[in-house]
C-alpha positions in Angstrom: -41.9 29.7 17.1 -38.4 30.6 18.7 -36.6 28.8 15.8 -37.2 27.7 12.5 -35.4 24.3 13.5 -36.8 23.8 16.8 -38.2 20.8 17.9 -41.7 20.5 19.0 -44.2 17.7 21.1 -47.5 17.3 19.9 -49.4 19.7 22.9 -52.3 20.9 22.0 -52.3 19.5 18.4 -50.3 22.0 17.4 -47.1 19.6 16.0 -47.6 15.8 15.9 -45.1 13.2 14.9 -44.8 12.2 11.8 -45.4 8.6 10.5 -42.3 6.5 9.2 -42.4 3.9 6.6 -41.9 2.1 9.7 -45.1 2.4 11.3 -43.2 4.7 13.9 -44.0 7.6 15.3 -40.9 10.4 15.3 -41.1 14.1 16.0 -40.0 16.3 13.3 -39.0 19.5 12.8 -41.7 22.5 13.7 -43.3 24.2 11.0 -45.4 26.5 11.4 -47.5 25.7 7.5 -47.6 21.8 8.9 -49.9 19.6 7.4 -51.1 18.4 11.0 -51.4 21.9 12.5 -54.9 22.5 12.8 -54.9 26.5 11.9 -58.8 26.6 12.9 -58.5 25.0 16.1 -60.2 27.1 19.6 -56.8 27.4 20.5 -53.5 27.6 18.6 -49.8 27.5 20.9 -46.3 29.3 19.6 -43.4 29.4 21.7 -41.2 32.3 21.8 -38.3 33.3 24.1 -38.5 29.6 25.2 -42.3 30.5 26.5 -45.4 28.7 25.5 -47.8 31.5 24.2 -51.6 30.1 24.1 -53.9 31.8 21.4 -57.7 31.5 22.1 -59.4 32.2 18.2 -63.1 32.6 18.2 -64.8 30.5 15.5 -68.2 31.1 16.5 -68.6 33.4 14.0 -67.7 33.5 10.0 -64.4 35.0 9.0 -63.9 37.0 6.2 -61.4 40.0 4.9 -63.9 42.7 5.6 -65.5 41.1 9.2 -64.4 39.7 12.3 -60.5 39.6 11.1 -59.3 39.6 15.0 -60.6 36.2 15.3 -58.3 34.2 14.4 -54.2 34.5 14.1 -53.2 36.0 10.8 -49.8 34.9 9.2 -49.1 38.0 9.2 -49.1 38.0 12.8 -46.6 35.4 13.1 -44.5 36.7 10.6 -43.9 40.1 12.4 -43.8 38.0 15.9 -40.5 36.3 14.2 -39.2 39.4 12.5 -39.3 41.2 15.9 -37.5 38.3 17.3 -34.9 37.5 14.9 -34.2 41.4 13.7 -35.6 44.1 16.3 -32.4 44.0 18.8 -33.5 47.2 21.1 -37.2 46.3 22.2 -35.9 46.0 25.7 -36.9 49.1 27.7 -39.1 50.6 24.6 -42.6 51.4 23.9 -44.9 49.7 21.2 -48.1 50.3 20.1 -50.0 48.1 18.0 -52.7 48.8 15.5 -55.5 46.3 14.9 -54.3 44.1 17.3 -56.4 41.1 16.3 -55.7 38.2 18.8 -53.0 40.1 20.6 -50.0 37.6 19.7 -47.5 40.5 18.5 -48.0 42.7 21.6 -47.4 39.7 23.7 -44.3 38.8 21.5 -43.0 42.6 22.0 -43.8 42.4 25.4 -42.1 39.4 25.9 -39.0 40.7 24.3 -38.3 43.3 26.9 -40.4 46.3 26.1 -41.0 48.3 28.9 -44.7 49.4 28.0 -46.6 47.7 25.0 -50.5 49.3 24.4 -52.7 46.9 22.2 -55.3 48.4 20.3 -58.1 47.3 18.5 -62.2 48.3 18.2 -64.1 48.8 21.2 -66.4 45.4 21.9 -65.6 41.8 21.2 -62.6 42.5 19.4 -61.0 44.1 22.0 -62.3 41.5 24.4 -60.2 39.1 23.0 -57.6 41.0 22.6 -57.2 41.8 26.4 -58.6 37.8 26.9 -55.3 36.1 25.1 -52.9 39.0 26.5 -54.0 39.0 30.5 -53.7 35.1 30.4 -50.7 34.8 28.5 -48.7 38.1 30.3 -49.7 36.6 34.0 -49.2 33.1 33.1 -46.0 33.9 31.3 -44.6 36.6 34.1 -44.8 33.9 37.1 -43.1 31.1 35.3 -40.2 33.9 34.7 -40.6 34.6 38.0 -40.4 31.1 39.3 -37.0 30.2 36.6 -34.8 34.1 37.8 -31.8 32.9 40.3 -33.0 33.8 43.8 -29.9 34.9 45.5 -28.7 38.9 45.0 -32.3 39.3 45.2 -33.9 42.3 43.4 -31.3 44.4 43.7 -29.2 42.5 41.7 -31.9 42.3 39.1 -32.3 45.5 38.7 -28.4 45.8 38.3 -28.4 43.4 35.8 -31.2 44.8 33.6 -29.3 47.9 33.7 -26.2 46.5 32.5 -28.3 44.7 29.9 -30.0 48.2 28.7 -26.4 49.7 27.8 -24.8 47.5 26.0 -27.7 46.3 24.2 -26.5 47.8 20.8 -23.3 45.7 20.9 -25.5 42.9 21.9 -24.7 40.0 19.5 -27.9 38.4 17.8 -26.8 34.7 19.0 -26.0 36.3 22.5 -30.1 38.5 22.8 -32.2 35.8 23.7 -30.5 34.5 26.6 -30.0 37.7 27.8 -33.5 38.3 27.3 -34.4 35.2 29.5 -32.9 36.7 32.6 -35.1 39.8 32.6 -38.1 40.3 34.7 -41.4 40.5 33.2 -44.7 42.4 34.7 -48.0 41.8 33.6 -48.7 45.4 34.0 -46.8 46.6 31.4 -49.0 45.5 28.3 -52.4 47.3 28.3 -55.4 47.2 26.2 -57.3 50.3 24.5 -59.9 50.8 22.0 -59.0 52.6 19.3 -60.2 53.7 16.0 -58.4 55.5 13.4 -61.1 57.7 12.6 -61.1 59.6 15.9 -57.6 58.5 17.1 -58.3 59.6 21.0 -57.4 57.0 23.5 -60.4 56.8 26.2 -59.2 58.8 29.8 -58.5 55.0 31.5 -55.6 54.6 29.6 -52.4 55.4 32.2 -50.2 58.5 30.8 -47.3 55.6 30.5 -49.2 54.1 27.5 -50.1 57.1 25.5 -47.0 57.4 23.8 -45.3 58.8 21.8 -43.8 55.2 21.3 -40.5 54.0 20.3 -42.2 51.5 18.0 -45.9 51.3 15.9 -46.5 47.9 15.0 -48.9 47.3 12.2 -49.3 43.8 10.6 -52.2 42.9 7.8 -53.8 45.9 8.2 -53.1 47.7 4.8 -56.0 45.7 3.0 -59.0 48.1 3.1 -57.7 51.5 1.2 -60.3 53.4 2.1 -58.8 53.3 5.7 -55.6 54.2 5.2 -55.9 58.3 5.5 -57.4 57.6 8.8 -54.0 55.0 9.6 -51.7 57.4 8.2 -53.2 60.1 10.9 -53.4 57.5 13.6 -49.6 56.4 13.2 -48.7 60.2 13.0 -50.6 60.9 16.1 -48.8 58.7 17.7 -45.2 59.0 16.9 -42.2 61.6 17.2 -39.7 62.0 15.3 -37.7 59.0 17.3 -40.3 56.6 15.9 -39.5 53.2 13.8 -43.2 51.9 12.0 -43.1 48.4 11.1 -45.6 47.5 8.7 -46.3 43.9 7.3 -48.7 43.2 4.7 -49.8 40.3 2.1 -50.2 41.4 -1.4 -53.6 40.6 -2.1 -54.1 42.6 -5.0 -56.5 44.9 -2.8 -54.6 48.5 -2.8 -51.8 47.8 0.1 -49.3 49.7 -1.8 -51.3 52.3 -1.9 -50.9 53.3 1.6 -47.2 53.8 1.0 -47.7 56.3 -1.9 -49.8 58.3 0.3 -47.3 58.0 3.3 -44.4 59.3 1.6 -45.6 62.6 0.3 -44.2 65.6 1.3 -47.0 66.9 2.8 -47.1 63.6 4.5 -44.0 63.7 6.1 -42.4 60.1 6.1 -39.8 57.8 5.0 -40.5 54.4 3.8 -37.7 51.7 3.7 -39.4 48.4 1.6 -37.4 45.6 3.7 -35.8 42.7 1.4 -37.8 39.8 1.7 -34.8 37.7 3.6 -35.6 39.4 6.6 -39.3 37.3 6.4 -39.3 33.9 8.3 -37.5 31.0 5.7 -41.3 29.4 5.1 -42.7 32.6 3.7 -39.9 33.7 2.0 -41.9 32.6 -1.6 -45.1 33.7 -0.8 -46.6 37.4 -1.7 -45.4 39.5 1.9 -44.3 42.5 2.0 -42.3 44.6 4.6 -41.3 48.3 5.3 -40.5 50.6 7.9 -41.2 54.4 8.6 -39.9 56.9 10.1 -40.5 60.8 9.7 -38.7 62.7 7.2 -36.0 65.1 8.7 -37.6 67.8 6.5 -40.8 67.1 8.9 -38.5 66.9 12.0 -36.8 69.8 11.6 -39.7 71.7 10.5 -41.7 70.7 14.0 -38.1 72.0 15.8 -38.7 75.7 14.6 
């Protein structure tokens, strides 16, 4: 959701009213852990950037933490969605890749925020069938009614211009002032693409346009820390991919399964990273008690200058 505080109808029973003493029926503030929010439903709506974003989860087959993960939206998910949101100021005109891209809903959000070339990435086969499934619907949907809302007159030109003007001062951008600016930019479509991946021979397949094969501004990587004896192949993955520009977000729930772990192996020397643990603040209001953790990466300077020699 765009805000915390928003208020929302009851489409696709995804918010409904709740019932006075009254016998009334009055709309009530979003939440995204609502009682009448039916998290297993074929279809699940968020709304970002003042755009509906439609989630299709397949629940034909059974769901658990070491099979078809991807099929349903995470928390996790949504927590980095409002994380890049509320605290990621400079998407616009960046790169992201994410990892284990699930049911897409963070490369839509980063695309929606302004990012110039966002690759989703999950296994070759279903998963990534529903991956590019909920992005090309969303991105082509999403892109016309942008279209449809940006001022005719000035025409392109005076887009472009604008986008421009956007692009440097975006670091003195105010938080309060981002979003509408973000609302006046054009979206494409083309600029979020779909790849299979895996970690354990980190090659993109020949398809994949030289735009999208990075290195990327930003690796997004949320609840994917939960199976240890992956997390060699995601350190080499995320390295593969980055320079020494690179900011890795990485969100995680503490399930007692080894997450950490990944960390002690990232920031060894030999490794070649820096890992920043995030206060918990940062984390949307309604998860702010519940076990999430959050970090970013970034290569060491030791690393950086070493790869300058």
């Amino acid at each position: 959701m765009s805000s915390h505080k928003q208020y929302h109808g009851s489409e696709n029973n995804q918010d409904e009213g709740q019932r006075t003493s009254t016998g009334t029926t009055d709309l009530v503030p979003w939440k995204y852990c609502n009682v009448y929010a039916n998290n297993r439903s074929p279809e699940r709506l968020f709304v970002f950037q003042g755009h509906s974003i439609f989630i299709h989860q397949r629940l034909d087959e059974k769901v658990t933490i070491d099979q078809n993960t991807g099929n349903v939206v995470w928390d996790g998910a949504y927590l980095m969605s409002k994380y890049l949101e509320a605290h990621v100021q400079d998407l616009l005109g960046k790169t992201c890749l994410e990892l284990g891209a699930g049911t897409g809903l963070v490369s839509i959000v980063a695309w929606l925020l302004g990012a110039s070339q966002v690759l989703a990435t999950d296994l070759a086969g279903p998963h990534l069938e529903h991956v590019q499934r909920n992005t090309s619907t969303n991105t082509t949907r999403i892109a016309l009614e942008r279209k449809q809302a940006l001022p005719k007159e000035g025409g392109k030109a005076q887009l472009l211009m604008q986008q421009r003007h956007h692009q440097e001062r975006d670091s003195t951008i105010s938080s309060r002032r981002r979003p509408d600016m973000l609302r006046t930019i054009e979206l494409k479509g083309e600029n979020l693409h779909v790849a299979p991946l895996d970690w354990s021979f980190p090659t993109l397949p020949d398809t994949v346009p030289p735009v999208f094969r990075g290195p990327f501004s930003y690796i997004l990587c949320s609840e994917i820390l939960y199976l240890p004896q992956l997390h060699r192949a995601l350190l080499k993955t995320i390295t593969q991919f980055s320079d020494d520009k690179t900011v890795v977000i990485l969100l995680w729930k503490q399930r007692g399964l080894g997450e950490e772990r990944f960390f002690e192996i990232a920031s060894r020397p030999s490794a070649g990273w820096d890992v920043h643990f995030l206060d918990k603040s940062v984390l949307d209001v309604e998860f702010q008690d519940q076990p999430y953790g959050i970090a970013q990466m970034t290569r060491s300077r030791l690393t950086s200058a070493a790869h300058d020699l």
